[in-house]
MDAnalysis code that builds the backbone (N, CA, C; Angstrom):
import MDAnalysis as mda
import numpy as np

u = mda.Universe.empty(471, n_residues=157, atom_resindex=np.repeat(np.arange(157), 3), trajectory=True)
u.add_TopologyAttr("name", ["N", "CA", "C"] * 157)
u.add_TopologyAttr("resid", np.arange(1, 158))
u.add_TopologyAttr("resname", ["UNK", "UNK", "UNK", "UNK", "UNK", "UNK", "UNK", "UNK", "UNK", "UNK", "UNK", "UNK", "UNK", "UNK", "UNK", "UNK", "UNK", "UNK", "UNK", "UNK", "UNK", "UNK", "UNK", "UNK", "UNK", "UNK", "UNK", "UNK", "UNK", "UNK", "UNK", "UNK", "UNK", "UNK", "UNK", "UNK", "UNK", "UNK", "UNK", "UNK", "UNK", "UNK", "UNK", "UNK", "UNK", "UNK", "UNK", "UNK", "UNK", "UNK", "UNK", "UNK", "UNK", "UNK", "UNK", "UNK", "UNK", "UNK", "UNK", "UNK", "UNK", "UNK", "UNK", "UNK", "UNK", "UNK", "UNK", "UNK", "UNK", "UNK", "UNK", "UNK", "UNK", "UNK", "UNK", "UNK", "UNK", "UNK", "UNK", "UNK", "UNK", "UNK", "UNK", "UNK", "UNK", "UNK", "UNK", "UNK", "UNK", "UNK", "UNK", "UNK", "UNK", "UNK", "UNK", "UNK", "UNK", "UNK", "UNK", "UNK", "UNK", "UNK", "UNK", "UNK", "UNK", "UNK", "UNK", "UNK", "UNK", "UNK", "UNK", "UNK", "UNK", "UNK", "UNK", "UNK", "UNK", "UNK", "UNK", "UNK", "UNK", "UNK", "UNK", "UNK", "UNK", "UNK", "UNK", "UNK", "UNK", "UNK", "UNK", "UNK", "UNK", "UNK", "UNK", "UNK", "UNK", "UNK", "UNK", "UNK", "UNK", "UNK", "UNK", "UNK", "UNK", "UNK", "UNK", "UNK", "UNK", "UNK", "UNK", "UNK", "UNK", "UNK", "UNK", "UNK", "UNK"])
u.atoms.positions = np.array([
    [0.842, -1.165, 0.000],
    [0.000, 0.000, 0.000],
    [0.889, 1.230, 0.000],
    [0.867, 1.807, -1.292],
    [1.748, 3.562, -1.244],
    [0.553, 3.890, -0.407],
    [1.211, 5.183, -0.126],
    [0.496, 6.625, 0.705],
    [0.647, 7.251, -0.082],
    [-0.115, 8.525, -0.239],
    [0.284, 9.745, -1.320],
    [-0.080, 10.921, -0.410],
    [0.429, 12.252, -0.070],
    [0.134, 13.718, 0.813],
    [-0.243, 14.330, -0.101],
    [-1.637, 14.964, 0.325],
    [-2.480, 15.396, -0.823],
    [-2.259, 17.164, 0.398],
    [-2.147, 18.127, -0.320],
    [-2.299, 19.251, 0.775],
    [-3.763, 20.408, 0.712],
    [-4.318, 20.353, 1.173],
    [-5.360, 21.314, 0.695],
    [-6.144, 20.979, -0.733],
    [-6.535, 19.637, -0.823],
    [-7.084, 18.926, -1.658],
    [-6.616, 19.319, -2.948],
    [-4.762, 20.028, -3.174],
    [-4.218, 19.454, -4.095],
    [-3.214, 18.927, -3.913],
    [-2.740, 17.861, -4.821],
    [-1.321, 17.016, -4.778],
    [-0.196, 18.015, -5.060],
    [0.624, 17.705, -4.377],
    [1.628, 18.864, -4.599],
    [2.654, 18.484, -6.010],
    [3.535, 19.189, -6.375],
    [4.204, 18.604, -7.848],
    [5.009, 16.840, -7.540],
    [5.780, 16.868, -6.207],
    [6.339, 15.451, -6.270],
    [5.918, 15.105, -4.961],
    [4.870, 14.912, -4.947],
    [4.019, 14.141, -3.498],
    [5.174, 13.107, -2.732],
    [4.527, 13.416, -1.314],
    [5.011, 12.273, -0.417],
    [4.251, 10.878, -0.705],
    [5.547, 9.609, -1.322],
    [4.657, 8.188, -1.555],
    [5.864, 7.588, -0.391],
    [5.040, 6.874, 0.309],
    [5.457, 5.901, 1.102],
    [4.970, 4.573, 1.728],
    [5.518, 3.582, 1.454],
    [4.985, 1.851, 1.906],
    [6.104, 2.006, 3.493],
    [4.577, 1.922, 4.611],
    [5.267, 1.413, 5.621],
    [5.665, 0.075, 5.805],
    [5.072, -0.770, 5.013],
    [5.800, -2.076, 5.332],
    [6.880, -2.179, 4.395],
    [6.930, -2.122, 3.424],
    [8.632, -1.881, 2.928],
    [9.433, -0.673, 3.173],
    [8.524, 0.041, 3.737],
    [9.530, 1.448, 4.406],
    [10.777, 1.748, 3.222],
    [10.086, 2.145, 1.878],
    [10.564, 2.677, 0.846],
    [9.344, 4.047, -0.075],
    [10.360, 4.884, -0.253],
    [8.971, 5.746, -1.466],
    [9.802, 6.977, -1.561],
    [9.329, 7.955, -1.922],
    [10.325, 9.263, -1.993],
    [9.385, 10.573, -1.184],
    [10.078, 11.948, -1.057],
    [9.593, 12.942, -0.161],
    [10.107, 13.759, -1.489],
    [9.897, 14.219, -1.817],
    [10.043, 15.812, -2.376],
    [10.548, 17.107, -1.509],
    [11.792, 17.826, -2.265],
    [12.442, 18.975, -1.516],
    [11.022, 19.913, -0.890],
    [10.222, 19.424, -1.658],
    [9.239, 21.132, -1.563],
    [8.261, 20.574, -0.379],
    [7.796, 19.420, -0.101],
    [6.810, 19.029, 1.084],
    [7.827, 19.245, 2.721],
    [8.919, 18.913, 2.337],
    [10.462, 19.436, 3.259],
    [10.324, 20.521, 3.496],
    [10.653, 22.056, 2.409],
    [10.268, 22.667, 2.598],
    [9.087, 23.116, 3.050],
    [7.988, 22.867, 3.241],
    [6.425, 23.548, 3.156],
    [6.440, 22.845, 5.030],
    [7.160, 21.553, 5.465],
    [6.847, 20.933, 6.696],
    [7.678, 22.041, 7.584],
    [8.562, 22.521, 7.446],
    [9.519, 23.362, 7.722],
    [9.425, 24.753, 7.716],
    [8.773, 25.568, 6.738],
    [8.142, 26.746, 6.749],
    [9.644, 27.293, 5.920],
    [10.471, 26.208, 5.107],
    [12.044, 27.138, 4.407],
    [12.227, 27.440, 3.495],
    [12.941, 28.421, 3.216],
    [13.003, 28.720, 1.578],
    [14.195, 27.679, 0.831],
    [13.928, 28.039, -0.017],
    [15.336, 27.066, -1.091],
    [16.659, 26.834, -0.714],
    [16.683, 28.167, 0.500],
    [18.538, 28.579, 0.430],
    [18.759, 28.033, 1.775],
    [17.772, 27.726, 2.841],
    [17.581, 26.862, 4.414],
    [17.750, 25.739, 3.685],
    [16.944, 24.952, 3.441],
    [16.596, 23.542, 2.792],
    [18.011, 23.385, 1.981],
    [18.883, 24.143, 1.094],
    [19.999, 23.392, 0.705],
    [21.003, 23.153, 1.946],
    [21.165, 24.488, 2.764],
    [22.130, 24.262, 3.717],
    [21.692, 23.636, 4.885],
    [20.494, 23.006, 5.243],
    [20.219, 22.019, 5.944],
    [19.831, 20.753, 5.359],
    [20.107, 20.477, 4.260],
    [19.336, 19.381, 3.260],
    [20.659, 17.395, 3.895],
    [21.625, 18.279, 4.127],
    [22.880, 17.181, 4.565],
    [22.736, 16.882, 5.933],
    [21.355, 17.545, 7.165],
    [21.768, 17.029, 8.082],
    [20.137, 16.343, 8.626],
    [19.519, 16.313, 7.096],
    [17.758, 16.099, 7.783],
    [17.947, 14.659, 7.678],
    [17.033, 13.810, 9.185],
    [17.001, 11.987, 8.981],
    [15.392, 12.284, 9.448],
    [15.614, 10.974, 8.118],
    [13.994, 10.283, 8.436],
    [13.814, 9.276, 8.953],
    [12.612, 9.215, 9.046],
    [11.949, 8.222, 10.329],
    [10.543, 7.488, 10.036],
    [10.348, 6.298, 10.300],
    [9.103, 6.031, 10.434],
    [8.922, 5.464, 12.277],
    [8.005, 6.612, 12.102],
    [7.444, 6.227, 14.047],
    [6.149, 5.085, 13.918],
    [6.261, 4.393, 15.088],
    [4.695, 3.274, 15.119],
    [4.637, 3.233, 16.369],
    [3.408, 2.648, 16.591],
    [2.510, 2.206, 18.056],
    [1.705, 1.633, 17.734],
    [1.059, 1.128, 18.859],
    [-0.228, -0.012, 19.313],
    [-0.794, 0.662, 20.468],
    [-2.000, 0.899, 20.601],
    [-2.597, 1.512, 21.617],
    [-3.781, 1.423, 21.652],
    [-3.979, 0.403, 23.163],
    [-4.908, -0.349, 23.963],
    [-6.105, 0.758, 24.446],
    [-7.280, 0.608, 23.968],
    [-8.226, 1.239, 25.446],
    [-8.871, 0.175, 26.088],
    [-8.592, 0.996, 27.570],
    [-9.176, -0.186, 28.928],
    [-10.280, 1.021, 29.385],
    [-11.366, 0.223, 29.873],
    [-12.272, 0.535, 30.810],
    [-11.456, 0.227, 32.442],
    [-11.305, 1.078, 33.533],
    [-10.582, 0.355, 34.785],
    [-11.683, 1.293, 35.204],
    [-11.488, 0.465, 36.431],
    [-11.973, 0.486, 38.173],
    [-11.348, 0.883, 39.256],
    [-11.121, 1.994, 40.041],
    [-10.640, 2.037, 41.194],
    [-11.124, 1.786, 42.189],
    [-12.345, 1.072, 42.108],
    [-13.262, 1.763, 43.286],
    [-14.379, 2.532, 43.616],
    [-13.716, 3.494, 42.785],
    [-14.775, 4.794, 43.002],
    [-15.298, 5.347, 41.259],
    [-16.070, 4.533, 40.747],
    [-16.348, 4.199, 39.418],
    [-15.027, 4.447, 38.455],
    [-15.939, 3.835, 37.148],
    [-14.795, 3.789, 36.260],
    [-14.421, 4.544, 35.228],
    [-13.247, 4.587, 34.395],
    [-13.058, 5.742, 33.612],
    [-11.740, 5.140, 32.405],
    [-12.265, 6.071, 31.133],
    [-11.267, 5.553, 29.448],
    [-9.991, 5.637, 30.547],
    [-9.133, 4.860, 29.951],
    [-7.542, 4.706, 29.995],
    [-7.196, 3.995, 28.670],
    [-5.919, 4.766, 27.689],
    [-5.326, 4.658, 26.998],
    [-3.865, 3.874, 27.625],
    [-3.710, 2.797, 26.779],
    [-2.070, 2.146, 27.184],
    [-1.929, 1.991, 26.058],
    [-0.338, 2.876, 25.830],
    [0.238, 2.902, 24.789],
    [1.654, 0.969, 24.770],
    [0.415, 0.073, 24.149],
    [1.379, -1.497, 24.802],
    [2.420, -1.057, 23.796],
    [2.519, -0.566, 22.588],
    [4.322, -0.586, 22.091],
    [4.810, -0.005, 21.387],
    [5.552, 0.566, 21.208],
    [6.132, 2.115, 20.170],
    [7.368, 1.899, 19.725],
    [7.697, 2.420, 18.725],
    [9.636, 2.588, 18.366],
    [9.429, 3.764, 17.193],
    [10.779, 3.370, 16.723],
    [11.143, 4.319, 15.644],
    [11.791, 3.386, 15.063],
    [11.958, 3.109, 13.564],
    [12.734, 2.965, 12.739],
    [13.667, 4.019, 11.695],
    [15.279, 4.262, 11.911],
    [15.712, 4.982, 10.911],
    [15.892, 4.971, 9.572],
    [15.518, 5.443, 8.269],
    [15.498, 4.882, 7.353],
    [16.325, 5.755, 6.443],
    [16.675, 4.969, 5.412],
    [18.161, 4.797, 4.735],
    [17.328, 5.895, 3.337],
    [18.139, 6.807, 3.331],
    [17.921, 7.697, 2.380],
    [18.831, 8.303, 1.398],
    [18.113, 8.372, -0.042],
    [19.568, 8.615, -0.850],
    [18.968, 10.222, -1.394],
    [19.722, 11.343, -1.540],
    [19.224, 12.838, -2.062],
    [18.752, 12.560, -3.362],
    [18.214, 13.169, -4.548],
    [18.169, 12.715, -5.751],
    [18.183, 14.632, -6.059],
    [18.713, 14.710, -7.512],
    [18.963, 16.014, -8.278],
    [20.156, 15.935, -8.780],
    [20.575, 17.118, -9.093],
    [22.124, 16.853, -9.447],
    [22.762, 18.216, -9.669],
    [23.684, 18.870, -9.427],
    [24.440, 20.002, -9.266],
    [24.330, 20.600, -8.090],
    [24.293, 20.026, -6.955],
    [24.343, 20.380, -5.799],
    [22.949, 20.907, -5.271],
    [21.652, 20.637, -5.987],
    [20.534, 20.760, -6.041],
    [19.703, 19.797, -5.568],
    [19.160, 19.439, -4.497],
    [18.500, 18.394, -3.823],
    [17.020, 18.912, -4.539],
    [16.575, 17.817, -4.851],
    [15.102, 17.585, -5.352],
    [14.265, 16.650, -4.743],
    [14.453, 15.869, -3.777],
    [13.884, 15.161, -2.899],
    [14.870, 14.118, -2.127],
    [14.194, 13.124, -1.667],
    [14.528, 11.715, -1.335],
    [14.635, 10.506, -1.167],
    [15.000, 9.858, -1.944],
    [14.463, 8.160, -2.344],
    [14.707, 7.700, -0.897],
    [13.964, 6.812, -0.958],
    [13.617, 6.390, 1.219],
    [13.959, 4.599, 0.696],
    [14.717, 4.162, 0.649],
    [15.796, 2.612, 0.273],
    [15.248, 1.496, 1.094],
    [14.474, 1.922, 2.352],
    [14.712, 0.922, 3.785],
    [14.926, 1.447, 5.007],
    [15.318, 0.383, 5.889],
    [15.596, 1.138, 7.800],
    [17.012, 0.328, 7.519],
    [17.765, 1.593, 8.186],
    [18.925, 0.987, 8.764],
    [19.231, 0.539, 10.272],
    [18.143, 1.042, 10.714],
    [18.172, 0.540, 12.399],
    [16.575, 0.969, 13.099],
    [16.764, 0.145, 13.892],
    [15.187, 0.573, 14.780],
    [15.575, -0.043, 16.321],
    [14.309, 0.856, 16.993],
    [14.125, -0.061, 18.615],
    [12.769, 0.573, 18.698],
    [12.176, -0.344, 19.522],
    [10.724, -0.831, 20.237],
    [11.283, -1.116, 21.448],
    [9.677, -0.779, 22.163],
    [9.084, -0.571, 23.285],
    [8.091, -1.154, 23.775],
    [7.912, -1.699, 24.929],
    [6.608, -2.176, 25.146],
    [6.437, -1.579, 26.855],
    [4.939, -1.687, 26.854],
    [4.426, -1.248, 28.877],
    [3.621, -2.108, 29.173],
    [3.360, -2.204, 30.150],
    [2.502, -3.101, 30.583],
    [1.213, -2.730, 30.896],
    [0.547, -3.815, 30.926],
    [-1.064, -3.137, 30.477],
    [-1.927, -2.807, 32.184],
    [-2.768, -2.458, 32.346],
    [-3.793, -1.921, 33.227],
    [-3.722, -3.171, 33.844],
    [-3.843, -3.530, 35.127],
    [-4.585, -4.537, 35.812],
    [-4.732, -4.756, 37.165],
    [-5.526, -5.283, 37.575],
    [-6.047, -5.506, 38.858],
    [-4.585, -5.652, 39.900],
    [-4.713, -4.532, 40.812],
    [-3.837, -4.189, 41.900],
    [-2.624, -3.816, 42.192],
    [-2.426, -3.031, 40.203],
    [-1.314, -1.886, 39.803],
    [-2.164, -0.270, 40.889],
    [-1.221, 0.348, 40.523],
    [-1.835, 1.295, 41.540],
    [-2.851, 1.736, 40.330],
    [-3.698, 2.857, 40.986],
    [-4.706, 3.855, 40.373],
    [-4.216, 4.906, 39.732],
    [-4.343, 4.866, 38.068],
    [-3.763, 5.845, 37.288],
    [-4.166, 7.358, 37.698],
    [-5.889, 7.400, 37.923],
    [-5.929, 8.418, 38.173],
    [-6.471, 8.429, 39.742],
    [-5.575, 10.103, 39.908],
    [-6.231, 10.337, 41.478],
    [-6.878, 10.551, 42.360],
    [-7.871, 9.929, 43.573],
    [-8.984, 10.284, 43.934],
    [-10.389, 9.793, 43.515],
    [-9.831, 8.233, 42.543],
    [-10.734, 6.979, 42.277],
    [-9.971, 6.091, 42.960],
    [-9.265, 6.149, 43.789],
    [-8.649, 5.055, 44.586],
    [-7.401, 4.488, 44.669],
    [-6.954, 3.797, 45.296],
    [-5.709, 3.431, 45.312],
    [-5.109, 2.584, 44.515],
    [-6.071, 1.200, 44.075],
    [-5.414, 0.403, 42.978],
    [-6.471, 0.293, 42.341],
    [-5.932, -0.550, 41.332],
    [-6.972, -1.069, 40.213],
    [-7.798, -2.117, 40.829],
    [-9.106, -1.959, 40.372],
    [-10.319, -3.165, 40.929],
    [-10.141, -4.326, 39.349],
    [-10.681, -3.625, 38.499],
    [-10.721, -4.063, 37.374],
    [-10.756, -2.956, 36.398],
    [-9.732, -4.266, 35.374],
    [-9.732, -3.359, 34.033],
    [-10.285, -4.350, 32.686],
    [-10.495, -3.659, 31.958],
    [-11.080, -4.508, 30.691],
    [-10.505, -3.683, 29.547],
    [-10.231, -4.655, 28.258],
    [-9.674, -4.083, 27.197],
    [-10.737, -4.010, 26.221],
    [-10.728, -2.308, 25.858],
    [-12.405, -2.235, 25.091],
    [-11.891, -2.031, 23.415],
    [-10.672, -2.001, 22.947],
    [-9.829, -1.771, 21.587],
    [-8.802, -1.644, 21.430],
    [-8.032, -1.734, 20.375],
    [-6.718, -1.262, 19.691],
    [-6.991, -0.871, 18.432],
    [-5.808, 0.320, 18.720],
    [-5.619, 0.847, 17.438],
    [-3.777, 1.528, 16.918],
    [-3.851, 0.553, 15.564],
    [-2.342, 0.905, 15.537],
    [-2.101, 1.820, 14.364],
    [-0.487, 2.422, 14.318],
    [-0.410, 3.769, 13.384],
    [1.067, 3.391, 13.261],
    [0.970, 4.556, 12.262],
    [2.496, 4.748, 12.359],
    [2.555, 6.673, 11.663],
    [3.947, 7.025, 11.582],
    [4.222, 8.785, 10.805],
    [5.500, 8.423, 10.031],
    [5.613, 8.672, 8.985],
    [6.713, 9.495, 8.591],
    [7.260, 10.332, 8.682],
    [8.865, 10.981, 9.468],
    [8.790, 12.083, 9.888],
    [10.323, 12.518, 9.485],
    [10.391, 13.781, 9.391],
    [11.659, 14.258, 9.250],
    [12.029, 15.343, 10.456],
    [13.592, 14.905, 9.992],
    [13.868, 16.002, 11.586],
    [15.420, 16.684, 11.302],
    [15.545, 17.931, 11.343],
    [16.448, 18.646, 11.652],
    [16.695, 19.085, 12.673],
    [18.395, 18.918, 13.197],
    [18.453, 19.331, 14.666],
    [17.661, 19.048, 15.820],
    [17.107, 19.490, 16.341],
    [16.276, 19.256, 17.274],
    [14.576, 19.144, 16.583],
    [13.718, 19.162, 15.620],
    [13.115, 20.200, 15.440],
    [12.551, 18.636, 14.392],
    [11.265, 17.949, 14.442],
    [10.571, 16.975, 14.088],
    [9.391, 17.124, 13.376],
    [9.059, 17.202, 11.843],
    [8.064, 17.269, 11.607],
    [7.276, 16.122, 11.336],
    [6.105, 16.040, 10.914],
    [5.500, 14.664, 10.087],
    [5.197, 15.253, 8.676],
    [5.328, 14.152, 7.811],
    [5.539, 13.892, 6.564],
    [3.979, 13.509, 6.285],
    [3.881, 12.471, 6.685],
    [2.618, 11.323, 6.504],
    [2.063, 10.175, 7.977],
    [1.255, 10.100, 7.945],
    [0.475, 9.709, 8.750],
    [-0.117, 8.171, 7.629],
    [0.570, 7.253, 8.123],
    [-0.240, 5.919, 7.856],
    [-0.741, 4.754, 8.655],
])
């Protein structure tokens, strides 16, 4: 399954396509730019230090019990990041996007879920858990790019 980033119900000239399960597709300089708010002359001289990413999770809703009735709780059971292997494409020192190859590395996470006589998430329904019940999951993932400190999303699949 490609993805395609449609912006303001138009496609932009070289759309974001991306397969999270082969975690391959390309980004375009200009969706970079536009995630970023940069002009041509930011985006070249930061174009050598941007990494991409595909982020994921799994996330549980429980009905729990303290006691003192019950209430939604979200458990996020497992998350990571995968880094993925990117080659520039253009030519004369002109970046025009990014072919996305694969992950060259990842790590995951997992928590443990709600249950009877963990303490009470929230405060002033009691001290521990009476009961919890699992009422769904729902899993995701982003495409994201990041300069320096500074993380945008790409795509949402």
């Amino acid at each position: 399954m490609i993805l395609q980033l449609a912006v303001a119900g138009a496609v932009l000239a070289a759309p974001v396509t991306y397969d999270p399960h082969t975690m391959t597709g390309y980004v375009g300089q200009r969706d970079v730019r536009h995630a970023f708010g940069w002009t041509a002359a930011t985006l070249a001289t930061r174009a050598p230090g941007l990494v991409f990413n595909q982020e994921f999770w799994t996330d549980d809703s429980y009905t729990v019990s303290c006691g003192n009735g019950s209430f939604p709780v979200t458990h996020h059971r497992d998350f990571g990041r995968y880094w993925l292997t990117v080659k520039a494409t253009g030519g004369y020192g002109t970046v025009t996007g990014w072919r996305i190859t694969g992950a060259s590395s990842g790590i995951s996470g997992t928590s443990v879920a709600p249950a009877a006589g963990q303490p009470c998430p929230l405060p002033g329904r009691g001290t521990t858990i009476v009961r919890a019940v699992k009422t769904g999951t729902k899993a995701g993932c982003e495409l994201t790019v990041t300069s320096e400190d500074v993380r945008r999303d790409l795509l949402v699949c």
